[in-house]
C-alpha positions in Angstrom: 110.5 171.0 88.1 109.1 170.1 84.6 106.0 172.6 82.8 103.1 171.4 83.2 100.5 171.7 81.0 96.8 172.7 81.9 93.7 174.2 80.4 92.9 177.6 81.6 89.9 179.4 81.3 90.5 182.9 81.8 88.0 185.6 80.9 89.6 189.2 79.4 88.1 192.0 77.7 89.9 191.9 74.1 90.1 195.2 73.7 92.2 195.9 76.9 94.9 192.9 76.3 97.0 191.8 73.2 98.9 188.7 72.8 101.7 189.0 74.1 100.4 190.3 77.5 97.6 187.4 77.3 100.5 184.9 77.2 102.3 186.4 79.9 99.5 186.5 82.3 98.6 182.8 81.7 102.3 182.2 81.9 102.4 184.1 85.7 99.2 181.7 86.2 100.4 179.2 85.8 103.8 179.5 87.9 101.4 180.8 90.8 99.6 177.4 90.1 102.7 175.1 90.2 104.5 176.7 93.1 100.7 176.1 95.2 100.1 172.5 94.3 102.5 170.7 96.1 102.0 167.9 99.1 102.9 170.5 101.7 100.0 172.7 100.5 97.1 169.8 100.0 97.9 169.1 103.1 97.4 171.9 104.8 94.4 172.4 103.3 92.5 168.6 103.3 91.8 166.0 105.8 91.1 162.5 106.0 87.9 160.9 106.7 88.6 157.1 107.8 84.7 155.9 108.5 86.1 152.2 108.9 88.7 153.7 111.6 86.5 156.2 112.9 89.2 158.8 112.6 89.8 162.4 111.1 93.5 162.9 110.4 95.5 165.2 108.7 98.9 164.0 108.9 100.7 164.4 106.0 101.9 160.5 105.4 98.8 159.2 105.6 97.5 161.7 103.1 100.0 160.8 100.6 99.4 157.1 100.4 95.3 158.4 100.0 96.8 160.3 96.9 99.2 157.4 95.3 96.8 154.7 95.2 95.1 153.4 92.1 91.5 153.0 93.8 89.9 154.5 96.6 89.4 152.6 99.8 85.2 152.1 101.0 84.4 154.8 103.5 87.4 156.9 103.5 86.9 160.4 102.4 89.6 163.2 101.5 87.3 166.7 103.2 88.8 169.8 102.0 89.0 171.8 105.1 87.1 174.7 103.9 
């Protein structure tokens, strides 16, 4: 899998940390990051709100093709299940 790149915002103390450890954390960050946004884990963790078919699903196919379109359909709604 490729790096990708993000903007962090982490908040430190600058006299506990220098440089090198700063990179490292933002480094470990950002694996945790990658390894936790993948399909299987959105997922798991949203739903889909089809008003127009009165349905709540979470099946993973129909989530993706929610994801890979261009422009959201009227009246469907991705919930995060938290």
């Amino acid at each position: 899998m490729k790096p990708v790149e993000r903007d962090l915002l982490i908040l430190l103390h600058e006299d506990r940390y220098n440089e090198q450890q700063i990179q490292l954390e933002v480094k470990q960050i950002s694996e945790m990051l990658t390894l936790v946004e993948t399909m299987e884990f959105i997922a798991s963790a949203t739903e889909l709100a089809d008003c127009n078919k009165r349905r709540v699903t979470s099946k993973r196919n129909l989530l993706e093709k929610v994801f890979k379109r261009k422009a959201p359909k009227p009246f469907e709604f991705i919930v995060h299940k938290n």
